[in-house]
FIBA-149143 format. One line per 10 residues: number of its first residue (from 1); for each residue x, y, z of C-alpha. Coordinates in steps of 0.25 Angstrom, whole numbers, plus 5000, padded with zeros to 4 digits. Each point is the difference from the previous one (the first is absolute). Layout:
! FIBA-149143
NUM = X:Y:Z  ... $
***
This chain:
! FIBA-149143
1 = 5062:4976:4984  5003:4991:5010  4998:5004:5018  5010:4996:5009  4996:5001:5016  5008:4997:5012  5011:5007:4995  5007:5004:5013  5010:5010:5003  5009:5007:5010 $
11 = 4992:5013:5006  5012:5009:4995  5005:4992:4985  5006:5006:4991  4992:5005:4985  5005:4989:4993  4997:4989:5010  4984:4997:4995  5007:4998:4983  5009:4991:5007 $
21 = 4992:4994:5008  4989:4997:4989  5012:4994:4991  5005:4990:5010  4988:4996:5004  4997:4996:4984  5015:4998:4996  4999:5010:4989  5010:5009:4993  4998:5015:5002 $
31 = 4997:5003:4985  4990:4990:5003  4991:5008:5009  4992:5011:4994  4993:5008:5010  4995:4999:5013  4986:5007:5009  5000:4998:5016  4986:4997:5002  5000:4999:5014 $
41 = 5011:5001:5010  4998:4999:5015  5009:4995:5010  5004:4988:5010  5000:5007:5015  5001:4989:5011  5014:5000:5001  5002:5015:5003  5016:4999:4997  4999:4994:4986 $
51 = 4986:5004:4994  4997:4996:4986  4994:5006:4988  4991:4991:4993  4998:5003:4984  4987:4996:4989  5009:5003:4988  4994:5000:4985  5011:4997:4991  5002:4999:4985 $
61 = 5009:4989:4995  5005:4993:4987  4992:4987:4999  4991:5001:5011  4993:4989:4997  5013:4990:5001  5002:5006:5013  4986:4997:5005  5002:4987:4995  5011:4999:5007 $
71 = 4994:5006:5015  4986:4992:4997  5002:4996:5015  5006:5012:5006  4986:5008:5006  5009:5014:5000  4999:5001:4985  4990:4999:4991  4993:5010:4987  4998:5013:5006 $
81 = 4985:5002:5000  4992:5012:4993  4998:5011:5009  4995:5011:4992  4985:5005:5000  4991:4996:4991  4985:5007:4999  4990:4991:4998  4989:5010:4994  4998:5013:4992 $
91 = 4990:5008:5000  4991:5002:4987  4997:5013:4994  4986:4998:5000  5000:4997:5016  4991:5011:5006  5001:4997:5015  5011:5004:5008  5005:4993:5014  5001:5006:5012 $
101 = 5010:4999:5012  4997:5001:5013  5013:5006:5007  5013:5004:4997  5010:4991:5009  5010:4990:4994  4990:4990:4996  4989:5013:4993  5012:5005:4994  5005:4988:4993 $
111 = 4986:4996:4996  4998:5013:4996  5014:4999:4992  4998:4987:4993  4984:5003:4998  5007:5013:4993  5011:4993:4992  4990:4991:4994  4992:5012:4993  4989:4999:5011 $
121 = 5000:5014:5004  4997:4999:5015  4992:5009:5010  5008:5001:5013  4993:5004:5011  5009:5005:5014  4994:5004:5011  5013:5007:5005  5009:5012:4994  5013:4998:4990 $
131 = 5011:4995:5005  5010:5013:5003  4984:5006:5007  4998:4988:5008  5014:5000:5003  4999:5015:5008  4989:4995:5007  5006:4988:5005  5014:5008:5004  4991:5012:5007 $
141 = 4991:4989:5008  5013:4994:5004  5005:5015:5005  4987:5000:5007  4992:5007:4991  4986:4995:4999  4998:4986:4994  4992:5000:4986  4991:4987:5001  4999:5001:4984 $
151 = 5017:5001:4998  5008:4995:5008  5008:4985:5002  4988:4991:4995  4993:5012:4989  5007:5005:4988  5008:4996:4989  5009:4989:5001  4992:4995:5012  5006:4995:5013 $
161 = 5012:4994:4994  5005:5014:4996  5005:5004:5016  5006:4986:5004  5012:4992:4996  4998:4999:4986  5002:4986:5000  4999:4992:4986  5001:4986:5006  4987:4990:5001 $
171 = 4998:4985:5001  4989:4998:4991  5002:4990:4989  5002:5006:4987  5002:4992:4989  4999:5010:4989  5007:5010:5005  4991:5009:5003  5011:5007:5009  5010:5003:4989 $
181 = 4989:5007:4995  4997:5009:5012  5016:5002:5003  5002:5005:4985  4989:5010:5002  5005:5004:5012  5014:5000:4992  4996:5009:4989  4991:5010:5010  5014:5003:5007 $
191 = 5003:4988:5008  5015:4995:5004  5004:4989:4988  5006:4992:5012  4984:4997:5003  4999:4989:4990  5012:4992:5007  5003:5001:5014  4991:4991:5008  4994:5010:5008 $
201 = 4999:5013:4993  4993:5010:5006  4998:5017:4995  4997:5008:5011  4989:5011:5002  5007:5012:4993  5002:4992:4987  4987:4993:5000  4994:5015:5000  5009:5003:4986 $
211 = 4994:4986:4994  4988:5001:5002  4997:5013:4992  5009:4995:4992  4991:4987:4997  4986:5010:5002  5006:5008:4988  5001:4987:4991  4986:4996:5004  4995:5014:4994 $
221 = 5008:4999:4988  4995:4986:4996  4985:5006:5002  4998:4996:5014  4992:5013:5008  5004:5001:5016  4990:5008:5010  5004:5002:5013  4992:5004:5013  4990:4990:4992 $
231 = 4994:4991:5013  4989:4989:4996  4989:5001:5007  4990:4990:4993  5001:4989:4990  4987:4999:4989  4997:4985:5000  4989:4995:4993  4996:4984:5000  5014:4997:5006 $
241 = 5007:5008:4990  5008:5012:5001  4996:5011:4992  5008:5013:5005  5002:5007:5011  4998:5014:5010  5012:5009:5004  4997:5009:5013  4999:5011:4991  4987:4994:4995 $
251 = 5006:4999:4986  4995:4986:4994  5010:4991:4990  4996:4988:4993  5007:4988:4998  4998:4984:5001  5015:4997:5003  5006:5008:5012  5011:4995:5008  5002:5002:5014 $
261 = 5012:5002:5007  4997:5009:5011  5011:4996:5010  4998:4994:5013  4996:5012:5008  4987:5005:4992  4991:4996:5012  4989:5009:4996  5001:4995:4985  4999:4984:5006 $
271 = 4987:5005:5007  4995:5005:4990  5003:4988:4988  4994:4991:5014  4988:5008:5001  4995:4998:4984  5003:4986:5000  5014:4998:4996  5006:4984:5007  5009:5004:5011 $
281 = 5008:4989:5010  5008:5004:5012  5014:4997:4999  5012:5000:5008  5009:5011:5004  5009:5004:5010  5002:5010:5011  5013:5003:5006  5011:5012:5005  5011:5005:4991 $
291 = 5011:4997:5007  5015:5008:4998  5013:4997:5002  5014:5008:4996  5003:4994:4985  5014:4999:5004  4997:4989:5009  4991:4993:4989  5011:5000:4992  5013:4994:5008 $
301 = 4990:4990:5003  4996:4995:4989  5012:5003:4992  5011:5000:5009  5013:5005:4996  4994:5004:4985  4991:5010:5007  4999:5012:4991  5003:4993:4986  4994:5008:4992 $
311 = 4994:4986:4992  4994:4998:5009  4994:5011:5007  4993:5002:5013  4996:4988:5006  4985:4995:5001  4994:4987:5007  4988:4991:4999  4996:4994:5013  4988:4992:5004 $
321 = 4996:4992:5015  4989:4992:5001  4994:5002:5016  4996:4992:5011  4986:5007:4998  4999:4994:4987  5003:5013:4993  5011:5003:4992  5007:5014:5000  5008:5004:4986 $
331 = 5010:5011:4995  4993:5007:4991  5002:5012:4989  5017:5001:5005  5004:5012:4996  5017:5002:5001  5007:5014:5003  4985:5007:5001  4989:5006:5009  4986:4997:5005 $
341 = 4989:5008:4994  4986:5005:5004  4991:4994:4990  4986:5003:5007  4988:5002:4989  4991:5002:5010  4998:5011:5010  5003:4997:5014  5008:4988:4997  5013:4997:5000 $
351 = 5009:4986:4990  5015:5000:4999  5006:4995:4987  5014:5002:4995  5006:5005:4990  5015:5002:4996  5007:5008:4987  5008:4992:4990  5014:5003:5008  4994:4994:5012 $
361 = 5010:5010:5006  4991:5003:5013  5007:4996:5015  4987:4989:5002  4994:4987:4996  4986:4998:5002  4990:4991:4997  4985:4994:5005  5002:4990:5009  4983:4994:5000 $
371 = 4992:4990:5004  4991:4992:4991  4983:5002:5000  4992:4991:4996  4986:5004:4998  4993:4987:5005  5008:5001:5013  5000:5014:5001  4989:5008:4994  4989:4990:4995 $
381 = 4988:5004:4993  5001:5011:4992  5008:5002:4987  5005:5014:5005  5002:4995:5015  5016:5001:4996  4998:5014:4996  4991:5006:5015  5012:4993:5007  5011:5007:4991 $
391 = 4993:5013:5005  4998:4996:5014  5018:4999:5001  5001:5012:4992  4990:5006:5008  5007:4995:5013  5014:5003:4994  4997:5016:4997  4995:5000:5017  5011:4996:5005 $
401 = 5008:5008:4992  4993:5011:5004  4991:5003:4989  5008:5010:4992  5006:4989:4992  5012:4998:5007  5001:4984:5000  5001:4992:5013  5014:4993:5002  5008:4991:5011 $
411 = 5014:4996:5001  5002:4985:4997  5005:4998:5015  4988:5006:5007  4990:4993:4990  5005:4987:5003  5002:5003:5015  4984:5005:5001  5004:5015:5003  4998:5012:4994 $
421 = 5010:5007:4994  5004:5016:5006  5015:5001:4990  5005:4998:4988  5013:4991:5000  5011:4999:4989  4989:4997:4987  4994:5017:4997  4988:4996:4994  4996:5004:4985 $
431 = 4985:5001:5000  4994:5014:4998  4991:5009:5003  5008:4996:5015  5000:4988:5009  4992:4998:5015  5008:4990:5009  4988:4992:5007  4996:4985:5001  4997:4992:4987 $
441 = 4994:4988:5008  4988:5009:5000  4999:5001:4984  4996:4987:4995  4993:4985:5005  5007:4994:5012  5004:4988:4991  5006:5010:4989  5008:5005:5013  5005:4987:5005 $
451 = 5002:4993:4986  5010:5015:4997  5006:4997:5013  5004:4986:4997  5003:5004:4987  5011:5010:5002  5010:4992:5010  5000:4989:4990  5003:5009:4988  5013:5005:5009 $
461 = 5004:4986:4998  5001:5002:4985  5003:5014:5001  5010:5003:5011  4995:5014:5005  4986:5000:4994  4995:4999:5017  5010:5010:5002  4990:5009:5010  5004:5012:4997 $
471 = 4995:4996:4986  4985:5008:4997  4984:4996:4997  4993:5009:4993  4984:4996:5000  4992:4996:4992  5002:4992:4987  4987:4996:4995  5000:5001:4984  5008:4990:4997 $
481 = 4991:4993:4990  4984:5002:4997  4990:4996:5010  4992:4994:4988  5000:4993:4987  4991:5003:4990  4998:4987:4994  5002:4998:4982  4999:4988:4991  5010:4994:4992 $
491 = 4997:5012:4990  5005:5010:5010  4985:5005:5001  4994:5001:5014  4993:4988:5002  4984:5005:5001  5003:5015:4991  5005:4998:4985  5008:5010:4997  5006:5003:5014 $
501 = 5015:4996:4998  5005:5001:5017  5015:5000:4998  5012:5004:5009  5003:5001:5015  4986:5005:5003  4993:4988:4995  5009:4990:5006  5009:4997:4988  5014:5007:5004 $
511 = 5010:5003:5010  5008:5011:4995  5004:5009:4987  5005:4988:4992  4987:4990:5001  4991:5013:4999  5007:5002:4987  5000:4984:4996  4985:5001:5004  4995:5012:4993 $
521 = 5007:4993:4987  4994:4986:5002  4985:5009:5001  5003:5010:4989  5001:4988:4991  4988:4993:5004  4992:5011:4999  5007:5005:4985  4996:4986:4996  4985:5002:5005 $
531 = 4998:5014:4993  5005:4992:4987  4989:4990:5002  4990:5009:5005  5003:5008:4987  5001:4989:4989  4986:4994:5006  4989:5002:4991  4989:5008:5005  4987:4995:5002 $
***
């Protein structure tokens, strides 16, 4: 099989166009090409009247060798490489020890999958509910009912990526194709087929919801046991070994390979593997607004007259300025044709996310628009100086909201002119429980304030509009990534506990539902490969 890439196209070609396309590029006959896969397509967008859609192609062909040959020096085609999934280790019947998963997001689950599919038979422990549970509380906290601080945004199945964009895009390096893997999981579970080729896929709240069970079910038929409203509260260590653990129920489980992927919000969890002794750094973060604008406007200007084609959707955006004040502020999490969200786990705080539905069919774009923390400029000292600060803006953020949970929020214009707003212009925004118009200079560091308001004039000149001051704030972004890292080796083991496998967002090794995914297969290999050794050694 052989891959072509570059293969550029008109936005609106005809069906036939990509077979001729791949026939003159190889001046071959028609009978002489077999079959052809998309494996990618995205799209060329600078100029708006004529935007380009850009094709990976695998193709089957008589005598593909002669026609590599033939291109040796052509870079757009080459073998097409092997993408399929290959598990490195199955588990004996004689092993008597099971693993356990801490945490049930993207990166538990698919650790929890893999661990699972490789005969393992993992223990999965979530502190949250089931997903369609966990959903009620998340929609009732958002109709101002009370917040649950065990499931809600950050706890419960699925984790944090279940109530945001859904967005299946990364920039990690993968060189074996450990995405293929987590696209065709999500494939199987339910996911749109268009996933495994369009260059930004992305599923959407409600669909993820159906997944998920979907792959939780697979999990339990393979063997796999899943407990919810299971929260960790001590790890057994011994000599610097990990031996088991104890859930908050007082129910003690025993096990010398555990993987933790908590998720970036499990503060009380961080104290607690701090306080016996587990390697924690401070890392780098970012705190910001989400910002809205009408997704209309999004669209004409990024896409000009081809606004609304359905290829290409609603429009999103990446932007980034670096400040006078030696900070740099960042779009962050975009979400197209969707809303902000109350995503509070703790009581009396409020954090903004966003979330949007496959359609991306809601009147608003938003996104966080942040700043960049650095611990040793910021919060030096202690390990979990990033997380007090967190606190202290969400703490901040719920007063000036007027401590119900309504979040506070500024029209662009009265931000950047240093006045507090009193009336919403022509951008309604989309956060619940509710909104209280007030001033967001007041909500984070002076510099975070100054750096925004820089920020946000010199995105207009990329985004005609985005200054626009009726466009609306909405305070306070804060979780954008962990505070910490919780350091491991080269064999995915935390650095000072064997045993202790850190993986995912929580422990500073991913940025979203892919690399969480990616993440929890690179560690459920390591640590299948470990259980083999520790099984195979012979006893003393």
């Amino acid at each position: 099989m052989l891959r072509l890439t570059e293969i550029k196209l008109p936005l609106n070609h005809d069906e036939n166009a990509i077979n001729t396309a791949i026939l003159h590029k190889l001046t071959l006959q028609p009978e002489q090409l077999h079959s052809v896969t998309v494996f990618k397509r995205g799209f060329d967008a600078r100029k708006k009247s004529d935007i380009q859609l850009i094709y990976t192609l695998d193709i089957e062909v008589d005598n593909e060798a002669a026609l590599l040959k033939k291109f040796a020096k052509d870079q757009h085609v080459k073998p097409a490489p092997d993408t399929s999934y290959k598990f490195v280790a199955k588990a004996p019947a004689t092993l008597t020890e099971r693993p356990i998963v801490i945490g049930l997001g993207p990166c538990g689950l698919f650790a929890g999958l893999l661990l699972a599919q490789m005969g393992f038979k993992p223990i999965i422990l979530e502190r949250g509910k089931e997903v369609r549970e966990r959903t009620k509380d998340t929609f009732g906290f958002w109709r101002g009912k009370a917040l649950n601080p065990e499931s809600n945004v950050q706890y419960g199945e699925g984790g944090a990526g279940t109530f945001s964009d859904g967005k299946l895009y990364s920039q990690v390096k993968d060189p074996k194709h450990y995405g293929r893997k987590v696209m065709s999981e999500f494939v199987a579970a339910g996911a749109p087929d268009e996933i495994m080729y369009v260059s930004k896929p992305h599923i959407g709240t409600f669909k993820l919801v159906a997944m998920v069970e979907k792959m939780r079910a697979n999990i339990i038929e393979l063997g796999g046991e899943i407990r919810f409203s299971s929260r960790v509260d001590k790890l057994h260590i011994d000599n610097e070994q990990l031996t088991g653990l104890t859930l908050s129920n007082g129910e003690q489980l025993y096990s010398k390979h555990v993987v933790l992927a908590v998720g970036h919000s499990a503060r009380d969890t961080f104290q607690m593997l701090f306080d016996q002794g587990v390697y924690v750094e401070a890392k780098p973060f970012s705190v910001g607004f989400r910002i809205e604008h009408e997704q209309s406007m999004i669209d004409e200007c990024r896409f000009g007259p081809n606004a609304g084609n359905p290829i290409l959707g609603a429009a999103d955006y990446k932007l980034v300025h670096h400040c006078n004040n030696g900070r740099t502020v960042y779009s962050f999490c975009m979400c197209p044709g969707g809303t902000v969200v109350a995503a509070a786990s703790e009581q009396g705080r409020v954090v903004t996310n966003g979330m949007s539905q496959y359609s991306r069919h809601e009147r608003n774009a938003n996104s966080a628009i942040v700043v960049g923390i650095d611990p040793e400029r910021d919060y030096p000292g202690h390990p979990l100086a990033g997380i007090e600060l967190q606190r202290q803006l969400e703490a901040l953020a719920f007063k000036l909201g007027g401590e119900n949970y309504h979040a506070p929020a500024q029209l662009i214009g009265d931000f950047l002119s240093g006045k507090p707003s009193t009336e919403l212009g022509e951008v309604k925004p989309s956060y619940t429980p509710g909104i209280t118009l007030t001033d967001l200079a007041q909500a984070l560091p002076e510099f975070a304030v100054t750096a925004l308001r820089e920020a946000i004039p010199a995105f207009d000149r990329q985004i005609k509009g985005f200054a626009k001051a009726d466009g609306l704030l909405t305070g306070v972004e804060t979780r954008t990534s962990s505070p910490i890292c919780i350091k491991r080796g080269a064999d995915y083991q935390s650095v000072n506990i064997k045993g202790l496998y850190p993986a995912g967002e929580g422990a500073g090794y991913a940025g979203g539902i892919l690399s969480a995914g990616i993440d929890g297969i690179k560690v459920a290999e390591a640590l299948a490969l470990a259980m083999l050794d520790a099984d195979s050694a012979p006893s003393a």
